[in-house]
C-alpha positions as CSV (number, residue, x, y, z in Angstrom):
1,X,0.0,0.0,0.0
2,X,0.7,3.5,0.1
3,X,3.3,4.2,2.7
4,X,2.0,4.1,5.8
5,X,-1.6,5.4,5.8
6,X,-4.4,4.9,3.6
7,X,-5.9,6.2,0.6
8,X,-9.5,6.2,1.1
9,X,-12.2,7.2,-1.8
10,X,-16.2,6.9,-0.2
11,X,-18.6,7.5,-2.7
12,X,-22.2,7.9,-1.6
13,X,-20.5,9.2,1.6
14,X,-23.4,10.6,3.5
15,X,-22.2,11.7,6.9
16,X,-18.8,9.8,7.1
17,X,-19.8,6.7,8.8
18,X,-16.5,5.2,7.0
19,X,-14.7,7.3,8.6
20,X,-16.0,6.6,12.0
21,X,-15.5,2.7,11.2
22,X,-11.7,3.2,10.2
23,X,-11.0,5.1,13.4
24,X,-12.9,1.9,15.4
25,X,-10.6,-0.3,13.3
26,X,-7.1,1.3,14.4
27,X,-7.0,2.3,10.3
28,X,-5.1,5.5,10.0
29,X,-5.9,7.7,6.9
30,X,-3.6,9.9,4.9
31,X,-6.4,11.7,2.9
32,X,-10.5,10.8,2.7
33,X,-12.2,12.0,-0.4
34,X,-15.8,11.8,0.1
35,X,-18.1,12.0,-3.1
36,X,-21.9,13.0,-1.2
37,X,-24.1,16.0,-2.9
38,X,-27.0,16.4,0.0
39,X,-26.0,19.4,2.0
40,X,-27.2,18.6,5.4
41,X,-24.8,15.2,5.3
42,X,-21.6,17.3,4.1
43,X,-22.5,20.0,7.2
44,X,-22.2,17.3,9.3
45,X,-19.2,15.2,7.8
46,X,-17.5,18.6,7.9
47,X,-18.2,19.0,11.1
48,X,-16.9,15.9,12.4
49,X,-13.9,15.5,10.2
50,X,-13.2,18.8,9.0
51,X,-10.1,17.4,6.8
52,X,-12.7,15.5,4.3
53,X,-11.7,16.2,1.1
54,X,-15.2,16.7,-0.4
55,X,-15.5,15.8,-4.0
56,X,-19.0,16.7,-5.5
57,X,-21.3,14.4,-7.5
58,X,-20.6,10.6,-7.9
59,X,-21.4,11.2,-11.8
60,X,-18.5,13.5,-12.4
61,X,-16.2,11.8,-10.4
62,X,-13.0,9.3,-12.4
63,X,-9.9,8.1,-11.9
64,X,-7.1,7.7,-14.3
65,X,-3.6,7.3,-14.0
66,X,-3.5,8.5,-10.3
67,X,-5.5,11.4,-10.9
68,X,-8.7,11.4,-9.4
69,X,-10.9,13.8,-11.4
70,X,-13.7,15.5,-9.9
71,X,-16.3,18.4,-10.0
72,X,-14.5,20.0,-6.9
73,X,-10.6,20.0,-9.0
74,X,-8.3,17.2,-9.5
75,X,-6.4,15.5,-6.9
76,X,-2.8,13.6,-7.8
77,X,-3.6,11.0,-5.7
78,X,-1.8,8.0,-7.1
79,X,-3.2,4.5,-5.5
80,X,-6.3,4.0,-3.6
81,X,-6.0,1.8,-1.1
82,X,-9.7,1.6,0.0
83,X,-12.8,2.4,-1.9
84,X,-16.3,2.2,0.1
85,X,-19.9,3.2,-0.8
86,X,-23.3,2.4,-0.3
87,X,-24.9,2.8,-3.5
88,X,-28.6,4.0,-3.2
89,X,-30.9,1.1,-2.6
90,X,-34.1,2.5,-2.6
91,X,-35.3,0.5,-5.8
92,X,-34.2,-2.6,-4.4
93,X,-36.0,-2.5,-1.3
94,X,-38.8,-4.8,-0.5
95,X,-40.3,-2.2,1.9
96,X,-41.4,-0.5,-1.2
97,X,-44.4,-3.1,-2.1
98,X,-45.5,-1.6,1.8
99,X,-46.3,1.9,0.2
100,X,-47.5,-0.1,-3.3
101,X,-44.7,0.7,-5.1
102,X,-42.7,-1.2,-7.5
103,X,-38.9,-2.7,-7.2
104,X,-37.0,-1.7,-10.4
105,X,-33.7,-2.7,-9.0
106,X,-31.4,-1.9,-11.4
107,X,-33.1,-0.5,-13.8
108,X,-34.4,2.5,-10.8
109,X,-33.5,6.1,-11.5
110,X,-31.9,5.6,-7.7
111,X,-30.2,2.3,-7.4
112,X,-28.6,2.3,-11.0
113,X,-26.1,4.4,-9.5
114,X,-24.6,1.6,-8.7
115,X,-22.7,1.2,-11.9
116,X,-21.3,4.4,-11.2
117,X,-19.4,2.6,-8.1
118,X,-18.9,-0.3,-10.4
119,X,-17.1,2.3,-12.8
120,X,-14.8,3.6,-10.6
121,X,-13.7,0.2,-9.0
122,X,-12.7,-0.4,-12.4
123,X,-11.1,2.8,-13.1
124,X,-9.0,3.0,-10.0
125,X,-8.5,-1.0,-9.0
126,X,-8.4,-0.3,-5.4
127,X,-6.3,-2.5,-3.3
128,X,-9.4,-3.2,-0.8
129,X,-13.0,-2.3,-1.7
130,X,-16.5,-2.8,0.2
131,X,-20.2,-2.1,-0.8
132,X,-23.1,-2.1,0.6
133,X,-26.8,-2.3,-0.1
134,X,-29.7,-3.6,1.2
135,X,-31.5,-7.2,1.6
136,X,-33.2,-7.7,-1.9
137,X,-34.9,-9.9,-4.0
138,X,-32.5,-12.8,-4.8
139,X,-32.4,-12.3,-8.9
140,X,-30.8,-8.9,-8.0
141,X,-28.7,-9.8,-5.5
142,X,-27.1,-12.6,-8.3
143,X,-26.9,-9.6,-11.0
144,X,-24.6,-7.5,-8.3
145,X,-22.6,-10.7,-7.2
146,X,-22.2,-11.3,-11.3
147,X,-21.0,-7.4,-11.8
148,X,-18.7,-7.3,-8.7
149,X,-17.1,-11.1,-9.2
150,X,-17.8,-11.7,-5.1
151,X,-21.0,-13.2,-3.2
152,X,-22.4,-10.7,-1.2
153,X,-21.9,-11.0,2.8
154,X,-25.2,-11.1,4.7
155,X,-24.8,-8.9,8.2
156,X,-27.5,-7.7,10.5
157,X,-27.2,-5.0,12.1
158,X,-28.8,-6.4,15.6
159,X,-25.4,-8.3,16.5
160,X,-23.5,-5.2,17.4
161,X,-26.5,-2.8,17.8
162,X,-30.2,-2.7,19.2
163,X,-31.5,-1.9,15.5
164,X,-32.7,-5.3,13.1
165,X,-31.4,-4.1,9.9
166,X,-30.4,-6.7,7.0
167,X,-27.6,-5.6,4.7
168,X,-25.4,-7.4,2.2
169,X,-21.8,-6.8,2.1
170,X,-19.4,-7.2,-1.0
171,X,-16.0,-6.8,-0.7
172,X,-12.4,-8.7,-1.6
173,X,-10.8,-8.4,2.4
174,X,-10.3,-11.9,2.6
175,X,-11.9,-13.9,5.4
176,X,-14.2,-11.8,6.9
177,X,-16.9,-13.4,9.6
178,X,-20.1,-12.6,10.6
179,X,-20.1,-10.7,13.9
180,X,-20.3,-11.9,17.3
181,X,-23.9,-11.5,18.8
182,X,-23.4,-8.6,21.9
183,X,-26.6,-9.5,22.8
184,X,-27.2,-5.0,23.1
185,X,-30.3,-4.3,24.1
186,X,-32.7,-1.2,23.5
187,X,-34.2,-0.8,26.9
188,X,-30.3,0.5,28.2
189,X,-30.3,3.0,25.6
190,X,-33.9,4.1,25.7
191,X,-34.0,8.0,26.5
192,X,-36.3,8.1,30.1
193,X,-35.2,12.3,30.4
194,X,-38.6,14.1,30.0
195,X,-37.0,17.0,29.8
196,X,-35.3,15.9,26.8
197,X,-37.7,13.5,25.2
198,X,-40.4,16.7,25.0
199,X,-39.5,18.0,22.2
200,X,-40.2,14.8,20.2
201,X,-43.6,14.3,21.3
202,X,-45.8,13.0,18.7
203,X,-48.9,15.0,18.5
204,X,-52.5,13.1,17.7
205,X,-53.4,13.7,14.0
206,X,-55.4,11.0,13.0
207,X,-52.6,9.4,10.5
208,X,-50.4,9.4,13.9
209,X,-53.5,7.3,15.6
210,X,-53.3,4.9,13.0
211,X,-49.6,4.9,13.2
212,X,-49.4,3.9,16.8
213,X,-53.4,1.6,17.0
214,X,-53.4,2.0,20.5
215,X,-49.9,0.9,21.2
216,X,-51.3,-2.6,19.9
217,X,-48.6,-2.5,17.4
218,X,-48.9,-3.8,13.9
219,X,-52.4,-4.2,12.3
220,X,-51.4,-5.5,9.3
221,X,-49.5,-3.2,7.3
222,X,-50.9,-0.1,8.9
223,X,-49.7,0.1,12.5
224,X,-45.9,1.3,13.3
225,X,-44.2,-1.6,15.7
226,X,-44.3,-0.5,19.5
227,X,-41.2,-0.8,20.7
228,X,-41.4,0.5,24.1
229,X,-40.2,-2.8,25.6
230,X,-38.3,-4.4,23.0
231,X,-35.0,-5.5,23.0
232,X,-34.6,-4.5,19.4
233,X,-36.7,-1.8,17.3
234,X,-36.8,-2.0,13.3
235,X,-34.7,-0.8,11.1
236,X,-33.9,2.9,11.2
237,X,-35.3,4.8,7.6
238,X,-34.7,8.1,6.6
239,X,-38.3,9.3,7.5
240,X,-39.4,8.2,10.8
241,X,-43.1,9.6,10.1
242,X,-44.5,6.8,7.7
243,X,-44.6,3.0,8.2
244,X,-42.2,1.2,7.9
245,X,-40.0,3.3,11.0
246,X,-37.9,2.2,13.5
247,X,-40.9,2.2,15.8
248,X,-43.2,3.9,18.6
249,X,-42.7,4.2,22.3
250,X,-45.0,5.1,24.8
251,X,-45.2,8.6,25.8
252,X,-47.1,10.7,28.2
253,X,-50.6,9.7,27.4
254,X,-49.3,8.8,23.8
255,X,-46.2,7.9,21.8
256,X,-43.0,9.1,20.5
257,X,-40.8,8.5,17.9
258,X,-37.4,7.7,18.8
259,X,-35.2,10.6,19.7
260,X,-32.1,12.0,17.9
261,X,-29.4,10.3,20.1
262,X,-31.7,7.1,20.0
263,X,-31.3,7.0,16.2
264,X,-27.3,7.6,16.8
265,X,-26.8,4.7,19.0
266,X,-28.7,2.5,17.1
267,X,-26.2,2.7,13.9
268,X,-23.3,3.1,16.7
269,X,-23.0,6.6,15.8
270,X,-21.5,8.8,18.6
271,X,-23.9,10.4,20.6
272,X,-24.6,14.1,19.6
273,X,-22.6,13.7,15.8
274,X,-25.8,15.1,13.7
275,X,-26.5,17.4,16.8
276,X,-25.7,20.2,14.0
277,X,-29.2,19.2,12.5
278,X,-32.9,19.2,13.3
279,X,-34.4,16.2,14.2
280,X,-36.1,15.5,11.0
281,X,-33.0,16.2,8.9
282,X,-30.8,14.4,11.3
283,X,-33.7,11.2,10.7
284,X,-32.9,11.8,7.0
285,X,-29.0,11.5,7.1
286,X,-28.7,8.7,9.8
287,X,-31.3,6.6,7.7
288,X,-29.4,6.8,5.0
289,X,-25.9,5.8,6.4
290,X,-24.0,2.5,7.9
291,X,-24.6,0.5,11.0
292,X,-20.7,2.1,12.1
293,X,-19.9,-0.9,14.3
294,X,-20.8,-3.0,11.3
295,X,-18.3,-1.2,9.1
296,X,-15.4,-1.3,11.1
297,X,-16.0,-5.1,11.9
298,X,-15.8,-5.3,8.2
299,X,-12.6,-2.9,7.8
300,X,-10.9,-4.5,11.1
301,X,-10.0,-7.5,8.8
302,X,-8.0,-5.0,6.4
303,X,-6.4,-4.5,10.0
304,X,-4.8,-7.5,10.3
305,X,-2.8,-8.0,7.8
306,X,-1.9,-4.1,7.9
307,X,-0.2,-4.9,10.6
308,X,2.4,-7.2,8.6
309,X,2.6,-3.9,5.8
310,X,3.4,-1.5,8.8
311,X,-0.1,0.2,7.6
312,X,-1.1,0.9,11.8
């Protein structure tokens, strides 16, 4: 590799949970170019990691000859040691047929930007590479295998968190496992500080009602889960407001939603990294990123045989 630390390229960067994930691994970084276009993930990437080398749109983004060209300028980079992304999976997931809509997979305006990571991985042949997406329908899940070369790795998220969320993995470090089970549990995260958990009181519009059916749960596809005892809660989407969410806790003489540091720790995020943002745009951000803990699992295997390269 590279000298001593890494070259890192993250396209579909979001708010930098890479970055998180290589710090948890012991994976120093010379430089982290991070290609992510939604402002409200860049303020807080930037805010956390105010070195990030932000690049612009995923589209406008190649690599040639160790020059990594970009919207933003061109970088003389030479090699990348690591490229990560998690390509948009929004037409590939089955929560879609929920709201009646259809799965396009590839074919989606969204998740076709996949072959814009599968561009680049050709373009810059990066010693170590990982993406990520979400638990699909199997005939799409063989069409990304066949593009990549690898079988996909299937992780969820509740081993080393108190969120259920299924993704697949695909990358070449070599022998990665699945996860220990930590056996985390929700109830010692919950948030019990009134004073804090007030400002994320759901109000009682009837669409809330319906949301919540009496803290009965489920009621076919219409109810949110209640999760107010649960060891786990659901998987954690960008809009916490609709069904499917994360889930509904009892509240007062209602429910909540789960709070902003709630959402953090259940994608191991550090408590208070989107505290930059509103509630509803840091929802937005931490839906669309990694379970961290996940990630530097993943990563920790690149670790091992850094060691023998003099990479940490």
């Amino acid at each position: 590799m590279g000298g001593n630390l890494l070259n890192v390229l993250s396209l579909f960067d979001g708010i930098s949970c890479g970055r998180i994930a290589l710090e948890r691994a012991n994976i120093k970084v010379d430089n982290y170019y991070a290609s992510e276009i939604k402002k409200t993930a860049i303020k807080v990437a930037k805010l956390n990691y105010p070195d990030t080398i932000h690049i612009g749109d995923v589209t406008k983004v190649s690599y040639k000859d160790g020059v990594l060209y970009t919207e933003n300028g061109n970088y003389n980079i030479g090699k990348i040691d690591l490229l990560i992304g998690g390509s948009p999976c929004q037409d590939f997931s089955t929560c879609r047929l929920l709201n009646g809509e259809n799965i396009e997979g590839l074919k989606g305006k969204k998740s076709r930007l996949f072959y814009e990571y599968l561009r680049i991985k050709n373009e810059c042949n990066p010693t170590y590479f990982l993406l990520e997406n979400v638990k699909m329908k199997k005939e799409s899940e063989i069409e990304l295998n066949n593009y990549i070369g690898i079988e996909g790795i299937h992780i969820n998220s509740n081993l080393v968190s108190y969120q259920n969320r299924q993704r697949i993995y695909w990358t070449n470090i070599l022998n990665v496992k699945i996860p220990k089970d930590k056996n985390i549990n929700f109830q010692d995260f919950k948030d019990t500080d009134y004073n804090y958990s007030i400002k994320f009181k759901v109000l009682k519009p009837p669409s809330r009602e319906r949301m919540w059916n009496n803290g009965s749960g489920r009621s076919g596809f219409v109810a949110c889960p209640n999760v107010t005892n649960a060891k786990k809660i659901n998987c954690i989407t960008r809009k916490q407001d609709r069904q499917p969410n994360s889930g509904l806790i009892e509240f007062d003489d209602f429910c909540r939603f789960l709070t902003q540091h709630e959402l953090e720790q259940g994608q191991t995020l550090p408590i208070g990294y989107t505290d930059c943002l509103s509630i509803r745009q840091a929802q937005d951000v931490i839906g669309d990123g990694w379970t961290v803990d996940v990630i530097a699992h993943i990563l920790s295997y690149i670790h091992i045989k850094c060691k023998y390269n003099n990479i940490t």
